[in-house]
C-alpha angles and dihedrals in degrees: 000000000000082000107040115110111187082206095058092034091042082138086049097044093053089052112052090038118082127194112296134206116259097260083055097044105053086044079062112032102028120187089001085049091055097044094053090060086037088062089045093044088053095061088062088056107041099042091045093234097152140022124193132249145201112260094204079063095064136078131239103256097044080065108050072038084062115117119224120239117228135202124187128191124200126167107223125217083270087063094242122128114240118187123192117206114204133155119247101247102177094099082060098063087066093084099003110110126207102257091046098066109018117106135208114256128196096250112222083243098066089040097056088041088055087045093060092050093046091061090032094063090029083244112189094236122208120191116193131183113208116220116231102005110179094046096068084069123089115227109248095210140039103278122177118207122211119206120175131141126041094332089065097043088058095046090052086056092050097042115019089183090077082066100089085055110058116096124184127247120189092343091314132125111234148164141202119205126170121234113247096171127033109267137195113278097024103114097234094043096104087044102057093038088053091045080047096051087036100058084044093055095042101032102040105020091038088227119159122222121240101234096211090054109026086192087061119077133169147191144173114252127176084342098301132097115265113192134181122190120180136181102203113311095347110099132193120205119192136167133132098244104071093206088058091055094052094038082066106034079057090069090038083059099039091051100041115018098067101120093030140011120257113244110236139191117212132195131011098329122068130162103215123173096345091311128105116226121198125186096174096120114066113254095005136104122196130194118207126173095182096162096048086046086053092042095051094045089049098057097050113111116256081221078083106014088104123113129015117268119224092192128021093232135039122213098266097056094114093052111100108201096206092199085060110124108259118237128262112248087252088061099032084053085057103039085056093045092051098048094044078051084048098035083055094045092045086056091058133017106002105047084154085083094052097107101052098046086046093066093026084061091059085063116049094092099068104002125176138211089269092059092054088056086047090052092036083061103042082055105058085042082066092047094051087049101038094118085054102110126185114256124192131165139160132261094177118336088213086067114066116176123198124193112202128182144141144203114230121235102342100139121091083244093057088248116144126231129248123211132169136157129187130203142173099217120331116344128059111269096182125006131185143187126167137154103257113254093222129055109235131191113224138022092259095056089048084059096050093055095039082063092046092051090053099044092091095060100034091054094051102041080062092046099047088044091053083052105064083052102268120136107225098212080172141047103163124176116188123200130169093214113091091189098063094037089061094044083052093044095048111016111204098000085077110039119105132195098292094052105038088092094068126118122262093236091068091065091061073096088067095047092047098052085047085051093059089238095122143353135224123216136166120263115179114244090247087068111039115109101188080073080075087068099048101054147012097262117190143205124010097353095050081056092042093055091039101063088049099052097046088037093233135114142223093283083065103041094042085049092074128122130314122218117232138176132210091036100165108193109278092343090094124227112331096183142051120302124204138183118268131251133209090251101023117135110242122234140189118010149294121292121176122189129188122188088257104041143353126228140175142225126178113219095171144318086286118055140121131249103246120211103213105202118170127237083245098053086051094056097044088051085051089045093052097048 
């Protein structure tokens, strides 16, 4: 500590300082620290989100009623001080219900749907933030704010008018103010701003919400499809015709930009909800979380940070020795974090990893020392593959085609294991794989229930399609079990001696393929993808799923990193590089470049320089040869 400097560990200190209250937070900040409240406390006043009130004109229990209000500081990697204001609304969920206070969010199924469509009809896309969400809305119950501490001293010396208003309880300044407008921390506060935005969308835009996502809207403009998607307060614009985009992002603005401006991204590259999406090649859409993918890599032990990983799983991942060494709560904490981080990445932009968080989430409650080295290589899997983007893109968005399978009794309770993946055209759109929640005896059931698992999915991915507009002419589901496809087909017809003991729920696949709603039809094993999603596959089949799933090819993959020695910090590589091999020991660190910048990030003492080429800059290469 006699040598730390907050100035020179300014990465350090951000890490190992966590968001403090206000009183910390000014003793250790000081002025920037006050500022910091000074420009949250700001938005209250201007957007007359409050107004104060007499405490002798309240009851009691309005005031034990009252909710705190919180302020947090936290210095980010830039060294400013950024506070976040927000109400304590725990004291709310004692006689708020569910359906009084969730809100609707975009799923990432309905986004990357919209994405594919974007780049399929070569749509000008918009994305806004809007500033200070919560506080356009107006509260919808009598809500008493309590302010008391640092936070109020500085609110009387912004607003002396607040003054007449503070009373004293047990020696303490305080001061009770009503809520006027919704505010971050009160339960109901993301409802009433999306039934806000809503009514604005639907009342004003005359656009029509899609039933099966109530964050997605449309609307027919100058003969073409307008859409707008939004997660909270981030919206997406999209329409073939630019002038119609930013005729509707200026009454956005008009409507909702009045105390302050709404942030917007313009052109092919857009970072929404911590992805990067990128339209800059025609037709095509890719996903990239490089800073996830930089976040998760950094925090891996250097205890397993050594040799490159072709695959992110062996072929005894699923095996669980019950005599392993159990982790200590430290790793086990870690081991949870990164594969919540992976679990999140694996959702969006790196499905390739699917199969290996899948079995790595089964085991966060009481992992062992086994599991650490399974999520250690899945890891450096991810670092020798950190340039690989998503790339989806349509064929035809009236054809939809689904891949199911499933890998019979792999998990140390005998269930089976469930994987599916869906796609327009190349690319995969939606991607899942998940341990089975039944035991099942043969390999056919296994199959059945794998389908089953998936019809949710399958059905309103077609529903939600046929609601934007779009007419599904196919619904095709491919398996490479005829067993199962004729019990799926027929029902009980075809069920025997060893599957007449099957619930009746397995067999909504039946009324579903009567009704028209999908089709199954027979895919070798040698071509089903969804294979991929059951089980850690190697070698060449491993390269040849990959490329399908992520939509790239072997320009792409044999583009990944090279190892160096001798990296010294900006200066580039001073000593000799070589190609890697399979089982070569890494040296040096991470470097990650970018056709723009390059930037660094140090995992451990042992790491590899990583070329980060784009999937765009691939392609133009390509173009120019």
């Amino acid at each position: 500590m006699d040598t730390f400097n907050p100035v020179t560990h300014r990465k350090l200190f951000c890490l190992v300082t966590a968001q403090m209250t206000a009183n910390k937070g000014v003793k250790l900040f000081g002025v920037a620290g006050e500022q910091a409240i000074e420009k949250e406390l700001r938005q209250l006043l201007t957007r007359d989100v409050m107004h104060g009130v007499d405490s002798q004109t309240l009851t009691r229990e309005q005031r034990r009623a009252a909710l705190r209000y919180l302020m947090f500081l936290k210095q980010k990697r830039c060294g400013t001080i950024k506070g976040r204001g927000c109400a304590d609304g725990r004291k709310q969920r004692l006689y708020k219900t569910k359906e009084e206070t969730s809100s609707p969010a975009l799923s990432i199924e309905a986004l990357f749907l919209s994405c594919v469509i974007d780049a399929y009809e070569r749509r000008y896309v918009l994305t806004c933030d809007i500033p200070g969400a919560f506080m356009q809305a107006k509260m919808d119950e009598l809500l008493h704010l309590k302010l008391d501490g640092t936070i109020l001293e500085i609110l009387l010396r912004m607003d002396p008018s607040y003054c007449q208003y503070v009373t004293y309880e047990n020696g303490k300044k305080v001061l009770y103010a009503q809520l006027d407008k919704a505010l971050y921390g009160a339960v109901q506060s993301a409802l009433l701003f999306w039934k806000k935005l809503t009514a604005f969308v639907v009342d004003v835009l005359g656009f029509e919400i899609n039933p099966y996502d109530e964050c997605v809207a449309n609307k027919i403009i100058k003969g073409k499809q307008c859409t707008i998607a939004w997660y909270v307060d981030d919206l997406k614009l999209s329409h073939e015709d630019p002038t119609v985009v930013e005729d509707i992002f200026t009454k956005l603005q008009a409507e909702f930009g009045k105390e302050a401006p709404l942030t917007v991204t313009r052109g092919k590259v857009h970072n929404y909800l911590g992805m990067r999406i990128d339209y800059s090649i025609d037709g095509k859409v890719q996903f990239t979380m490089p800073s996830l993918v930089k976040e998760i890599v950094a925090q891996l032990p250097s205890s397993l940070s050594s040799g490159p990983c072709a695959t992110p799983a062996g072929n005894h991942f699923f095996v669980v020795n019950k005599n392993a060494q159990k982790l200590s709560q430290t790793n086990s904490d870690l081991l949870h974090r990164m594969t919540t981080q992976l679990l999140y990445l694996c959702k969006r932009a790196r499905p390739d990893l699917q199969t290996a968080v899948a079995f790595l989430t089964t085991r966060v409650v009481a992992p062992d020392c086994d599991d650490m080295k399974k999520l250690g290589r899945c890891v450096r899997y991810l670092r020798r593959t950190a340039h690989l983007p998503l790339v989806l893109e349509a064929s035809c968005v009236n054809n939809i085609r689904w891949w199911v399978d499933a890998s019979y009794a792999v998990h140390p309770d005998m269930r089976s294991h469930t994987g599916a993946t869906m796609t327009l055209g190349k690319g995969s759109v939606y991607s899942m794989s998940t341990r089975q929640k039944i035991n099942t005896r043969s390999s056919t059931e296994a199959e059945l229930v794998g389908v089953n698992d998936a019809m949710s999915i399958i059905l309103w991915t077609r529903h939600f399609l046929e609601a934007q507009g779009y007419s599904v002419k196919e619904n095709v589901v491919y398996q490479d079990n005829e067993s199962a496809i004729l019990l799926e087909k027929n029902g009980r017809r075809s069920s025997t001696k060893r599957t007449r003991h099957l619930d009746v729920r397995y067999f909504f696949v039946t009324d579903n393929v009567h009704r028209g709603k999908l089709s199954i039809e027979y895919c070798p094993t040698g071509d089903m993808i969804a294979d991929y999603f059951t089980k850690p596959l190697q070698g060449l089949l491993f390269r040849k799923m990959l490329k399908q799933i992520l939509n790239i090819d072997d320009s792409l993959i044999d583009s990944s990193p090279q190892e160096c020695v001798g990296i010294q910090g900006s200066q580039g590589v001073t000593g000799q590089s070589r190609t890697r091999q399979a089982d070569s020991t890494p040296q040096g660190n991470i470097e990650e470049s970018s056709s723009n910048s390059a930037e660094s990030a140090e995992t451990s003492s042992k790491s590899f320089l990583v070329k980060n080429r784009s999937y765009a800059d691939v392609v133009c290469n390509r173009e120019k040869v």
